[in-house]
C-alpha positions as a Markdown table, in Angstrom:
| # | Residue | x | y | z |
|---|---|---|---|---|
| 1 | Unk | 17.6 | -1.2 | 55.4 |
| 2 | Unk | 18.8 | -1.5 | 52.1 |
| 3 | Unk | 17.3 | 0.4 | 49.6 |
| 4 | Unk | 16.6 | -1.7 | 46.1 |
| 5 | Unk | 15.5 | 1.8 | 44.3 |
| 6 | Unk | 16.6 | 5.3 | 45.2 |
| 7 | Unk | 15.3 | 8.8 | 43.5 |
| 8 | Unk | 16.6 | 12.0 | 43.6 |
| 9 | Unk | 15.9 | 15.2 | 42.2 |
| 10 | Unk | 13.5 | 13.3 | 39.7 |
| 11 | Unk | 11.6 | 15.9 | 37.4 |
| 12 | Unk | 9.4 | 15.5 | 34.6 |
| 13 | Unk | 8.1 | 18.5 | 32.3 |
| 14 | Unk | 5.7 | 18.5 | 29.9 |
| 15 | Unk | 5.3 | 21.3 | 27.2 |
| 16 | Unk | 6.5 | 23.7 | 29.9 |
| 17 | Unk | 4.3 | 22.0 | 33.0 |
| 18 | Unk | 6.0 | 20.6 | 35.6 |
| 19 | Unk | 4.3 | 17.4 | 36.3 |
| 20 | Unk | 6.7 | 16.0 | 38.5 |
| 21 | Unk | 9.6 | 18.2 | 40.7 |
| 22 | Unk | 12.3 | 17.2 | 42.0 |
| 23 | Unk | 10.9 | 14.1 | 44.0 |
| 24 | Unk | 14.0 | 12.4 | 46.5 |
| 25 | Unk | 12.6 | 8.3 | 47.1 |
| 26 | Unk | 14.2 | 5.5 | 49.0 |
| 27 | Unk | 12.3 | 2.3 | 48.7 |
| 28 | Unk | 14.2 | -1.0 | 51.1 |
| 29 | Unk | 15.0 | -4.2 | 50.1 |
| 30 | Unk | 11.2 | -6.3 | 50.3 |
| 31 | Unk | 9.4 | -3.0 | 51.6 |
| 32 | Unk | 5.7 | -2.3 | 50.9 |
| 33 | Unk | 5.1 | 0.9 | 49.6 |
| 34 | Unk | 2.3 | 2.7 | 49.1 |
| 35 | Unk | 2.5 | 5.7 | 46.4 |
| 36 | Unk | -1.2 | 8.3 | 46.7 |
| 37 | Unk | -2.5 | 11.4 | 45.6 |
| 38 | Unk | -5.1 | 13.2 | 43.6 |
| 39 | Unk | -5.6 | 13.7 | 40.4 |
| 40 | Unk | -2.8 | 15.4 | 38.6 |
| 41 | Unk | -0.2 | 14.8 | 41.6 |
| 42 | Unk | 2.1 | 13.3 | 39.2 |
| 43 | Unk | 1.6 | 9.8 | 40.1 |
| 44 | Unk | 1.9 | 8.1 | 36.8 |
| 45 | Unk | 4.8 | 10.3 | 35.8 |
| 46 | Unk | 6.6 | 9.5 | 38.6 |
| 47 | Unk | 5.8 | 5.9 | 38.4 |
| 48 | Unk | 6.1 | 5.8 | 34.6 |
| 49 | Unk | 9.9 | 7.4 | 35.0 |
| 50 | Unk | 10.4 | 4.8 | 37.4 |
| 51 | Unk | 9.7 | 2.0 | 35.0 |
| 52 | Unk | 11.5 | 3.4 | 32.0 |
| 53 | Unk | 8.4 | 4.2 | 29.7 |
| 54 | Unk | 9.2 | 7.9 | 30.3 |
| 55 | Unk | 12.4 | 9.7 | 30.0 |
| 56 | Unk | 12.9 | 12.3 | 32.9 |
| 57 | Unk | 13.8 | 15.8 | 32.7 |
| 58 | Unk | 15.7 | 15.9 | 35.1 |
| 59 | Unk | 17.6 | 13.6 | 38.2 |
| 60 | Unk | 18.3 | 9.9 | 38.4 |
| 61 | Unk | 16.8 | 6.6 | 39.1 |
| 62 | Unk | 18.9 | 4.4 | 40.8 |
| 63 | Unk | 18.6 | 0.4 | 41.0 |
| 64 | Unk | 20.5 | -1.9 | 43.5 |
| 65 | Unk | 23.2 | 0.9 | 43.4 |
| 66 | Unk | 23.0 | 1.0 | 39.2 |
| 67 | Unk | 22.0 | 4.2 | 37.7 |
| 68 | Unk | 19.1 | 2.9 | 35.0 |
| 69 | Unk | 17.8 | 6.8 | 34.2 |
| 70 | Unk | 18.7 | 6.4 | 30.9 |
| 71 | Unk | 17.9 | 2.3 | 29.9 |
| 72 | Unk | 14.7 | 1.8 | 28.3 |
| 73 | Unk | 11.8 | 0.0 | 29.8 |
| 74 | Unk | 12.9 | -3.4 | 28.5 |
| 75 | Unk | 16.2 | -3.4 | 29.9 |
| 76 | Unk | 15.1 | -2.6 | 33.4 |
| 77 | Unk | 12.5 | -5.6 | 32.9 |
| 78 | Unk | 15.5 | -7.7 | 32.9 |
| 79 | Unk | 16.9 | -6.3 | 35.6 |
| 80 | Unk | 14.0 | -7.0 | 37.8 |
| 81 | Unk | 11.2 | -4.6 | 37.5 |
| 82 | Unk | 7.7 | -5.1 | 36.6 |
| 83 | Unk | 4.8 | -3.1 | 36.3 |
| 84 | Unk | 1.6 | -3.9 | 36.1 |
| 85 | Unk | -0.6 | -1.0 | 34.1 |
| 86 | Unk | -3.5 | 0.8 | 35.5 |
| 87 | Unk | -5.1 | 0.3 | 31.9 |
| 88 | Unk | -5.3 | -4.0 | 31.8 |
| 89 | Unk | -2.6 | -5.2 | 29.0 |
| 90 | Unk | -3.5 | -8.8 | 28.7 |
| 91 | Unk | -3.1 | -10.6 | 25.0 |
| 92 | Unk | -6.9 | -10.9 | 24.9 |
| 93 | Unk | -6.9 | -13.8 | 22.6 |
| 94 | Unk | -4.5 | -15.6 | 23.7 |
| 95 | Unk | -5.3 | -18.3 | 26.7 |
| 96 | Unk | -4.9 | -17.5 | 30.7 |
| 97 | Unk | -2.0 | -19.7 | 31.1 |
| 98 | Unk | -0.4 | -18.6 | 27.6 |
| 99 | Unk | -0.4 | -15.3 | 28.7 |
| 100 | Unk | 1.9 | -15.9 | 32.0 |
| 101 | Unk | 3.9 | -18.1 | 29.9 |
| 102 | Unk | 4.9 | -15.0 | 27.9 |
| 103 | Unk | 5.7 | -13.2 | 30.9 |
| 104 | Unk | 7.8 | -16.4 | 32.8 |
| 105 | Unk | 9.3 | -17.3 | 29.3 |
| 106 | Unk | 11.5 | -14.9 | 30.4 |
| 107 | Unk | 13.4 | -16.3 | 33.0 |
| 108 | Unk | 12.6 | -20.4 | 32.8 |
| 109 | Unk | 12.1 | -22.6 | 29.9 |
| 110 | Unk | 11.0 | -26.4 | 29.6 |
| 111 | Unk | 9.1 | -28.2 | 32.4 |
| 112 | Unk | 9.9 | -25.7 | 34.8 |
| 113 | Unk | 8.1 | -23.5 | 32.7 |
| 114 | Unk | 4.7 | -24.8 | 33.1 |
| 115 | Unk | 5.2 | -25.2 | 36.7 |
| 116 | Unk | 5.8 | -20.9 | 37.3 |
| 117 | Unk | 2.6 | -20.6 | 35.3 |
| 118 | Unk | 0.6 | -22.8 | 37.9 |
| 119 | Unk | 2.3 | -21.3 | 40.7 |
| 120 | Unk | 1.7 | -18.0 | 39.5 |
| 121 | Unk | -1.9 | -18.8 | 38.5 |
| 122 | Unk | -2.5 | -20.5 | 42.0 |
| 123 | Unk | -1.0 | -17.3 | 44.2 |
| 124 | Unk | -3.7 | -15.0 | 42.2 |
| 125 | Unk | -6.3 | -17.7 | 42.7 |
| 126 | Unk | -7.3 | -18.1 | 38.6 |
| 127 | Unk | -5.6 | -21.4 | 38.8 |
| 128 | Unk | -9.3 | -23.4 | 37.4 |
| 129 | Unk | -9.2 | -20.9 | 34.9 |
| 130 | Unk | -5.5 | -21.5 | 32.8 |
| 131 | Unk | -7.2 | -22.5 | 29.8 |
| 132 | Unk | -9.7 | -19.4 | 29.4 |
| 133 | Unk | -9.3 | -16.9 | 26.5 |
| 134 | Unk | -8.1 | -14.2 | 28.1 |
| 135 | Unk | -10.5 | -11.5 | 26.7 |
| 136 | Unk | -13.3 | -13.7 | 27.9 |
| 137 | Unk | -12.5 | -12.6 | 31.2 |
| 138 | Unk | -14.3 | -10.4 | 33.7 |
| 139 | Unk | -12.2 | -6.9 | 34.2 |
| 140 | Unk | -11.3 | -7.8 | 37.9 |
| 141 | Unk | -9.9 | -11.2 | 36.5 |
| 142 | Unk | -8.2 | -9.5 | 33.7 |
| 143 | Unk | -6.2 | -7.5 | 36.7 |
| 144 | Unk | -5.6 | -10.5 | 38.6 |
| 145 | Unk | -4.1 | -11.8 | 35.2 |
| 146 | Unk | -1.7 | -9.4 | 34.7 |
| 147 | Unk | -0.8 | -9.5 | 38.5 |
| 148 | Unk | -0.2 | -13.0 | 37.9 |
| 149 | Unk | 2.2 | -12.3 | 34.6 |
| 150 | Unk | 4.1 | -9.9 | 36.7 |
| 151 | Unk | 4.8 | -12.5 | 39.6 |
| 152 | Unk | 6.2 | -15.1 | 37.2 |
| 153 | Unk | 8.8 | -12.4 | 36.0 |
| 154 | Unk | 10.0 | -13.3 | 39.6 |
| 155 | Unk | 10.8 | -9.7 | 40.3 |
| 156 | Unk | 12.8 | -7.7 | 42.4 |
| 157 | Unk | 10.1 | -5.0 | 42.5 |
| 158 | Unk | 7.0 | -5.2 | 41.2 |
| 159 | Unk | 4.6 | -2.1 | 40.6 |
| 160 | Unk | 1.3 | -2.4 | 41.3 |
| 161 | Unk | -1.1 | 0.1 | 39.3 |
| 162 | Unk | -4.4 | 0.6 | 41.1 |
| 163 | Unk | -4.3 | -3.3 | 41.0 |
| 164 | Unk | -7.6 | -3.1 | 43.1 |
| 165 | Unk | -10.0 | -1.2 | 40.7 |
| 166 | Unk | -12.7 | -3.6 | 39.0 |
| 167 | Unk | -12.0 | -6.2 | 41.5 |
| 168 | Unk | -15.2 | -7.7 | 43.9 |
| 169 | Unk | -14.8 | -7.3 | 47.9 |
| 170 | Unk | -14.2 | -10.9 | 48.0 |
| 171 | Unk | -11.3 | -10.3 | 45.2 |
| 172 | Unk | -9.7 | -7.5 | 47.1 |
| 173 | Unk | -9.6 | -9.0 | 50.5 |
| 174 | Unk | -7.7 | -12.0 | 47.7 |
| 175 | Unk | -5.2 | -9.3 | 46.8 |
| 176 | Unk | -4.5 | -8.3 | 50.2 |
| 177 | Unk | -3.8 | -12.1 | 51.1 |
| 178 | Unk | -1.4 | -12.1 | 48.1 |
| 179 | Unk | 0.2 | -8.7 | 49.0 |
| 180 | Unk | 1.2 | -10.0 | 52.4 |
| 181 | Unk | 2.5 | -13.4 | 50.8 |
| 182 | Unk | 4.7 | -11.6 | 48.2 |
| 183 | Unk | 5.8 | -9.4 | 51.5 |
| 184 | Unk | 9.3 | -9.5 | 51.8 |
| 185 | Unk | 10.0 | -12.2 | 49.0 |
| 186 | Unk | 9.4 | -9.2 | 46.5 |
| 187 | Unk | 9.5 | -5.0 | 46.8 |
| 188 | Unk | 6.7 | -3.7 | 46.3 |
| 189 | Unk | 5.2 | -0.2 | 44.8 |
| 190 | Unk | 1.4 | 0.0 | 44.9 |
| 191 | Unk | -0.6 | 3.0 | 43.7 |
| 192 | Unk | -3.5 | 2.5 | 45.3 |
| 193 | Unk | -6.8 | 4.6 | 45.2 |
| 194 | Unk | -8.4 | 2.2 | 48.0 |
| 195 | Unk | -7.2 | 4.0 | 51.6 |
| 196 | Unk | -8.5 | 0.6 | 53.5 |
| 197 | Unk | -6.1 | -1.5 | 51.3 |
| 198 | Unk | -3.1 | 1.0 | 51.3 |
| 199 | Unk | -3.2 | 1.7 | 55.1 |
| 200 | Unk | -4.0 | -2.4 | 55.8 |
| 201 | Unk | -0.9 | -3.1 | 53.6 |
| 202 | Unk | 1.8 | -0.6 | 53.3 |
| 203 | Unk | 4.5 | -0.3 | 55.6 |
| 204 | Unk | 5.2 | 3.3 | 54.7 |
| 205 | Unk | 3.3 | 5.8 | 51.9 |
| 206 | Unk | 4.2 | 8.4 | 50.3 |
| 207 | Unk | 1.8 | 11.1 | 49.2 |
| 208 | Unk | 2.2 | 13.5 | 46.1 |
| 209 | Unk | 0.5 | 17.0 | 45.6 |
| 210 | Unk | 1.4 | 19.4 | 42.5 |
| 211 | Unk | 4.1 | 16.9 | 41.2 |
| 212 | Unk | 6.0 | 17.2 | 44.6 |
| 213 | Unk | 6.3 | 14.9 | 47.9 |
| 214 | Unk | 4.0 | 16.7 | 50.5 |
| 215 | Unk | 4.9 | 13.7 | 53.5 |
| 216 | Unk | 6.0 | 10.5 | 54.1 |
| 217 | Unk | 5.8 | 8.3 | 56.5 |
| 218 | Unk | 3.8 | 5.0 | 58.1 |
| 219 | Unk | 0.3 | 4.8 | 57.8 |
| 220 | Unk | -1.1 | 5.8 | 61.3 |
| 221 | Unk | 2.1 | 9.4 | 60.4 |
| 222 | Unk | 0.0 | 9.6 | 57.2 |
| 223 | Unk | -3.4 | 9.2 | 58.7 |
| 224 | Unk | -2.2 | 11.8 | 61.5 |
| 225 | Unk | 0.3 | 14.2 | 59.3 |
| 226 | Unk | -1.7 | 17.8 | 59.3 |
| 227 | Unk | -0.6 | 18.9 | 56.0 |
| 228 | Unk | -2.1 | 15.8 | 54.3 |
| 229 | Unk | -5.4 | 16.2 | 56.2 |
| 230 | Unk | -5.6 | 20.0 | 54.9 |
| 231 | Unk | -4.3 | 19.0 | 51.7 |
| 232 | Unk | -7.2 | 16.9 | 51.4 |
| 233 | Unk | -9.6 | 18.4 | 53.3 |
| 234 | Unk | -9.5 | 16.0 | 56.1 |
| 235 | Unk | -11.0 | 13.1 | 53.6 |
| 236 | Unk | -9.3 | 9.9 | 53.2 |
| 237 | Unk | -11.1 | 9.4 | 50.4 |
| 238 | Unk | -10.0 | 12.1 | 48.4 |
| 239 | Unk | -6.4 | 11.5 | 49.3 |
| 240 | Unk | -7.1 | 8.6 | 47.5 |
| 241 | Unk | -8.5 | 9.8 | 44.5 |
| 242 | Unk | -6.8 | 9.5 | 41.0 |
């Protein structure tokens, strides 16, 4: 397949710590990707290099065959990347539906611009609640917001920060439903701490230890790939973690 995004020999240091070393990534044209590891495996470096809001050390990030290691976060926005942040960034004050119109503002104005904010709305199922201050939210909601926002960027890939953590059962199995609705429409990147909803919806994952890329593969290589298992103790759960 085609990849949309392509790493190689991506390395981040930090005040002489290596927090990410020379990671190699191919992520296809409307793939599902699952990104995992522990705390301190260099997740958010990695994913934060990836987005633009960290310069690298080292290697290149390349976009639909464009080498972007050196635009800013804004500029690869407008090429087609959005990230949604572990941390919820949501204009509090402002209403549900203003807050996607920021975010669609981008691409459509006019009419058509109230219809992405419903359709975006309606995919994330906050639809009854467009006219709600934002900040008045539950946290769970307030992730399903900024989900939403990133959708009606209409993105080529769209990163998904622990987009499950605050959400209800009910909510997740939600997000799942979405997940496999934005499936091949839109590449995804999901850093996931929850192993039922990474191996349920990833078609491959890549796991991280120490900065570095200990396997890769599909779920049922992950679930079976010895090194991860010692790495981790044999505990899904704490592959999961951080």
């Amino acid at each position: 397949m085609t990849a949309l995004l392509q790493l190689r020999g991506l390395g981040r240091d930090f005040a002489g710590l290596r927090a990410v070393d020379a990671v190699d990534l191919d992520l296809a044209k409307g793939e599902v990707r699952a990104l995992i590891g522990p705390n301190g495996a260099g997740k958010t470096t990695l994913v934060g290099m990836i987005a633009g809001r960290i310069a690298p050390s080292r290697g290149r990030v390349i976009f639909e065959g464009r080498d972007i290691t050196r635009l800013p976060a804004h500029r690869r926005m407008r090429l087609g990347m959005a990230y949604t942040f572990q941390i919820t960034s949501v204009f509090a004050g402002l209403s549900v539906a203003e807050n996607v119109a920021l975010a669609a503002r981008r691409r459509v104005r006019g009419a058509a611009l109230a219809e992405a904010v419903a359709a975006a709305l309606g995919r994330v199922g906050l639809g009854d609640r467009a006219g709600q201050v934002a900040g008045d939210l539950a946290y769970g909601h307030q992730r399903l917001l900024e989900i939403a926002m990133g959708i009606a960027q209409r993105p080529r890939l769209l990163i998904l920060d622990e987009p499950t953590q605050g959400l209800a059962e009910g909510e997740i199995e939600g997000f799942a439903r979405l997940v496999r609705d934005l499936a091949g429409e839109v590449t995804i990147l999901l850093i996931e701490h929850n192993m039922d909803v990474v191996m349920a919806l990833a078609e491959r994952i890549t796991v991280m230890e120490a900065g570095r890329v200990l396997a890769e593969g599909t779920p049922a290589e992950i679930h079976a790939n010895r090194a991860v298992q010692a790495a981790y103790l044999g505990g899904a759960g704490d592959a999961a973690a951080g």
